[in-house]
C-alpha positions as CSV (number, residue, x, y, z in Angstrom):
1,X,0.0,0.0,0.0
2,X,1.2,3.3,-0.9
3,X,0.3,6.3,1.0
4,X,1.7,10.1,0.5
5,X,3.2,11.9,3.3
6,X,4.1,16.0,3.8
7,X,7.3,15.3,6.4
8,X,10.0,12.6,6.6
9,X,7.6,10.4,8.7
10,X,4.0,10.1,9.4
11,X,2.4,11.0,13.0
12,X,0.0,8.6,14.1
13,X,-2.6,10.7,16.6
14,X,-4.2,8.3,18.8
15,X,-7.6,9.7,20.5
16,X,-7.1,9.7,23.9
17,X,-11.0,11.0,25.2
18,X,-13.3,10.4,22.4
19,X,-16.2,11.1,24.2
20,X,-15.1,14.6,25.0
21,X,-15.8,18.2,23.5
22,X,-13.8,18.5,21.2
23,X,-11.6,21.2,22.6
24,X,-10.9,19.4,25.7
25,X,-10.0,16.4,23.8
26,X,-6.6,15.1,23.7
27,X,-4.4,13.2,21.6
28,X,-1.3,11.2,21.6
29,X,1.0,12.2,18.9
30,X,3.9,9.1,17.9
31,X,5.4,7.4,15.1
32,X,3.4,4.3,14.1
33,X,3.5,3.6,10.5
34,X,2.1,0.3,9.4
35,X,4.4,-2.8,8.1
36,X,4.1,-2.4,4.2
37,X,3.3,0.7,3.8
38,X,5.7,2.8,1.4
39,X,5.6,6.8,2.2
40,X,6.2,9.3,-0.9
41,X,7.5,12.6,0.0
42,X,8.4,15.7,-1.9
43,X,11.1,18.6,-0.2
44,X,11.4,21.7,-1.3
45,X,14.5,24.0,0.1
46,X,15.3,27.6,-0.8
47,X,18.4,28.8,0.1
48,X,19.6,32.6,0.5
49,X,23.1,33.8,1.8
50,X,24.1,36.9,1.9
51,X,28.4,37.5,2.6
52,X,31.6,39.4,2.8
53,X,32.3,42.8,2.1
54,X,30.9,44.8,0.3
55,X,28.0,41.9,1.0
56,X,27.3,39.3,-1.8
57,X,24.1,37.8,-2.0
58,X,23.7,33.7,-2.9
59,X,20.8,31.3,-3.5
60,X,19.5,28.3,-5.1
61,X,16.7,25.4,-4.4
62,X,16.7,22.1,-3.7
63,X,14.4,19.5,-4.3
64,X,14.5,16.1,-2.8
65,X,11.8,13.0,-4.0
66,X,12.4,10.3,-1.5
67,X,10.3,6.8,-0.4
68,X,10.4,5.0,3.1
69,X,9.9,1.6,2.8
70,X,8.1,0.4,6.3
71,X,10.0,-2.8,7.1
72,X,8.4,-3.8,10.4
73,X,6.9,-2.5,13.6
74,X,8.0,-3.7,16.5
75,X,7.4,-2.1,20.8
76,X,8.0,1.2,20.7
77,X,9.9,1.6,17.4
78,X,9.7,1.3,13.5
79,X,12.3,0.1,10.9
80,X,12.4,1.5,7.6
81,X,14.0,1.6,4.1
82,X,14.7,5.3,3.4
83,X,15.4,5.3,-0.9
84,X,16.6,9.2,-2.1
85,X,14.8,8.7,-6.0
86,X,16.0,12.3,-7.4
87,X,17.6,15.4,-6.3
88,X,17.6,18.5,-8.5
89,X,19.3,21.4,-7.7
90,X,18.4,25.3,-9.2
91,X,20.3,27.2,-10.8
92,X,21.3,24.4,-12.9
93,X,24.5,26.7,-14.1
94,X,25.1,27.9,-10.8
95,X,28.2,26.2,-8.5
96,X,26.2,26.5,-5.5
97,X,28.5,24.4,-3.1
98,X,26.1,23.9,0.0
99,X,23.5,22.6,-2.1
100,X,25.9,20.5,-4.3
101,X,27.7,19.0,-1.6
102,X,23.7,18.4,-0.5
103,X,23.4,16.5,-3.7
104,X,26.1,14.4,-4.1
105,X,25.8,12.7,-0.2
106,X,21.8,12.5,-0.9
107,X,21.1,11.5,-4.6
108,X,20.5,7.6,-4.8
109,X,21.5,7.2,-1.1
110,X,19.7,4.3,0.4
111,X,19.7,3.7,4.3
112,X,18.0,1.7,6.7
113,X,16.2,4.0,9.7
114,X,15.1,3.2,13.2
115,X,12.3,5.7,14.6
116,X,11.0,5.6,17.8
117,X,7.2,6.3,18.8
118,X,8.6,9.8,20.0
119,X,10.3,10.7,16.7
120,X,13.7,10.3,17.8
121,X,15.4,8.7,15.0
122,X,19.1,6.3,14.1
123,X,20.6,6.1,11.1
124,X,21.8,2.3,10.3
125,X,25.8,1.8,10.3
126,X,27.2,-0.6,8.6
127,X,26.6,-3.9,6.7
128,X,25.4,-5.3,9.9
129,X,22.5,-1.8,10.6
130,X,23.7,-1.4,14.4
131,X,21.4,1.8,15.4
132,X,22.7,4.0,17.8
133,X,26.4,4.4,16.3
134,X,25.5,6.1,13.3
135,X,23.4,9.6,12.7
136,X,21.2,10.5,15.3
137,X,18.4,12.9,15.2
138,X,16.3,13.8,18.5
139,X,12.6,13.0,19.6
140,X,10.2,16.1,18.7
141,X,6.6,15.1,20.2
142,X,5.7,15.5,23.2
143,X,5.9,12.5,25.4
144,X,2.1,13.0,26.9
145,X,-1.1,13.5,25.2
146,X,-2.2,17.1,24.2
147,X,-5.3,18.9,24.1
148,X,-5.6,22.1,22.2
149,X,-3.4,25.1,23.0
150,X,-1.2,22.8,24.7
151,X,2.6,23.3,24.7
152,X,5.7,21.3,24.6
153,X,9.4,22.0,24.7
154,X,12.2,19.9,22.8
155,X,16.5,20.8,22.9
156,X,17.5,19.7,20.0
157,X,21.3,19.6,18.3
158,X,21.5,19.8,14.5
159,X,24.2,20.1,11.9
160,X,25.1,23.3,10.5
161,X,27.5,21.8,7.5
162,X,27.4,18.4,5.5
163,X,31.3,18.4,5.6
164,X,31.9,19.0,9.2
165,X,31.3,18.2,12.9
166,X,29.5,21.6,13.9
167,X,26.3,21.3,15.2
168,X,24.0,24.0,16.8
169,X,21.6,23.6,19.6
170,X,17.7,24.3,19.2
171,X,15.4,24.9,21.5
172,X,11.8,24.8,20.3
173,X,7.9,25.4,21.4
174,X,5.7,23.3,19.4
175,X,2.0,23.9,20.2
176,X,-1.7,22.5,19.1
177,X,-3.4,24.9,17.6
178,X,-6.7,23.8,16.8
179,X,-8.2,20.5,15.3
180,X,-10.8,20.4,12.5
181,X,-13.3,18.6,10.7
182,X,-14.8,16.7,14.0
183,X,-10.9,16.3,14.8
184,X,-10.3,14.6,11.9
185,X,-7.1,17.5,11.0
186,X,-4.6,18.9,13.5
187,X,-2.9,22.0,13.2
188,X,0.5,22.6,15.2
189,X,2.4,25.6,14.7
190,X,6.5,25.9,16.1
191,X,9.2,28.4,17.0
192,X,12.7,28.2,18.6
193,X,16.2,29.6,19.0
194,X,19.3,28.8,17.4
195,X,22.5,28.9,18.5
196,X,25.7,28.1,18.4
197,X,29.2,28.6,20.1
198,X,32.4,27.9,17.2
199,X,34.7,27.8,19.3
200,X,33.0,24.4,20.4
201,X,35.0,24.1,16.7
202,X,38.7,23.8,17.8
203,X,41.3,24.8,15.2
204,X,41.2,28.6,17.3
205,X,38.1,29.2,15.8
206,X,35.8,32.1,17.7
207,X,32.3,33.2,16.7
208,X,28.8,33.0,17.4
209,X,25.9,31.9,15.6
210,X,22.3,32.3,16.4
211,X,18.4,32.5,14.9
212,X,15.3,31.8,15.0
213,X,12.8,28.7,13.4
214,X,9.7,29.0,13.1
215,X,6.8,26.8,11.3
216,X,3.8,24.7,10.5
217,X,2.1,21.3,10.2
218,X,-1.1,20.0,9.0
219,X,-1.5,16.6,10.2
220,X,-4.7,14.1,8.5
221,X,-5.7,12.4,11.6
222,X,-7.6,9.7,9.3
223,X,-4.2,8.8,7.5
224,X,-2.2,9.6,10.2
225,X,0.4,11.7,8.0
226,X,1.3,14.8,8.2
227,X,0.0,16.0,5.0
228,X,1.9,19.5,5.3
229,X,5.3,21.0,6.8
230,X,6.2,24.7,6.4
231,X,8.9,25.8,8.3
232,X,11.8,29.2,7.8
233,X,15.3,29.1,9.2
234,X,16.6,32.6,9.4
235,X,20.7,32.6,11.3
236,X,23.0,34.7,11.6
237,X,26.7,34.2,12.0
238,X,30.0,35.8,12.9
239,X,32.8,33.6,12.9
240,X,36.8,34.5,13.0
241,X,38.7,31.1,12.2
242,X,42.3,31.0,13.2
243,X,44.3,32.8,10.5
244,X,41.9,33.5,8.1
245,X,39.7,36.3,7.2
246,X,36.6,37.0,9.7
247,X,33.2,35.6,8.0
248,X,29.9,37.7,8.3
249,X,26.8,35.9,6.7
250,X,23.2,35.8,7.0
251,X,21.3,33.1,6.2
252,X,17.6,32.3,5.5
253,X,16.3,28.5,4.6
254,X,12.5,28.5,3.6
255,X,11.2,24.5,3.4
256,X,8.4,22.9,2.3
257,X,7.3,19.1,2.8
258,X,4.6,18.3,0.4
259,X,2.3,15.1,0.3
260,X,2.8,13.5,-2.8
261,X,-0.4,11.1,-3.7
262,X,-0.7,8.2,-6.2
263,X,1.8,5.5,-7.2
């Protein structure tokens, strides 16, 4: 069975009072896709840079058309087949090395992933798939069901480089907004901080970087997908490596996961 999804993995929302109004009602938010099931997804990435002095502006887009394969469910996690089908990169012309770099690691990269029910996600190493040596990414729903207007908090630490070890903390507020059509749609809206510390770096690097995130999600309670991702990135960064020329950039990433539907 193929299903589309908006995100890298589907939210299954679980009604926890069904008998109550629907404002008061609450709902369990994990990761339970079902065995077989192969989830189509579309990205979208826009990057803009702006640089040096006098300041030079940069940009380009990404586009990403990926498939997990669910492999099994098992207590408390999922194993899937994650298969990159196409990457495109625009300008076509245009040398834009963040996004090429992008391209090369992701374009018809297969790898085998293990998601918790809390979103927190390992990235199989090795012939023999031993999760929790590779990649890790961290949980983002909340551990407890939610009722509208509800709040949770997750610290998160992400990479700021494809090439490199550097990594910059997040701390985001993701909140239910409202639900919709007898409950059947959920709306959550999120926003954080960035930041980061290079001297965490080494090499004498010095320099801070910090931002703000800030987004959407849809979610289709009767799939149990979240049909719908919009989220902005906006950083900035002053960074003086070791013998070299200070750096002054800003940066802004705009992203879009879309549900792709049909075979």
């Amino acid at each position: 069975m193929i299903r589309g999804v908006g995100g890298l993995l589907p939210l299954f929302l679980v009604c926890g009072l069904a008998g109550a109004p629907l404002l008061a009602q609450t709902v369990t938010l994990k990761i339970a896709p079902p065995a077989g099931d192969t989830l189509r997804m579309q990205l979208e990435q826009r990057f803009e840079m702006e640089s040096g002095d006098p300041p030079e502006t940069m940009s380009g887009e990404m586009r990403v058309w990926t498939r997990a394969i669910v492999l099994r469910r098992a207590h408390g996690y999922t194993d899937l087949l994650s298969v990159t089908d196409s990457v495109r990169v625009f300008p076509s012309n245009v040398a834009l090395r963040p996004l090429r770099e992008a391209q090369r690691a992701l374009e018809g990269r297969t790898v085998r992933l293990r998601v918790d029910e809390s979103g927190g996600m390992n990235v199989g190493a090795g012939s023999g798939d031993v999760f929790g040596v590779g990649t890790q990414m961290p949980s983002m729903l909340p551990p407890h069901p939610v009722a509208v207007g509800h709040t949770w908090v997750r610290d998160m630490r992400v990479p700021l480089s494809t090439s490199g070890p550097s990594t910059a903390d997040v701390r985001t507020t993701f909140r239910l907004d409202s639900l919709a059509g007898r409950g059947a749609v959920a709306y959550v809206s999120f926003h954080g901080a960035v930041t980061h510390d290079h001297a965490q770096d080494g090499a004498g690097t010095v320099g801070k970087t910090f931002g703000t995130i800030e987004g959407t999600m849809q979610v289709d309670r009767r799939l149990g997908w979240i049909t719908d991702s919009q989220m902005v990135v906006s950083v900035v960064s002053d960074v003086h490596p070791l013998g070299r020329p200070p750096i002054h950039a800003r940066m802004r990433i705009i992203q879009s996961l879309m549900e792709l539907v049909g075979n």
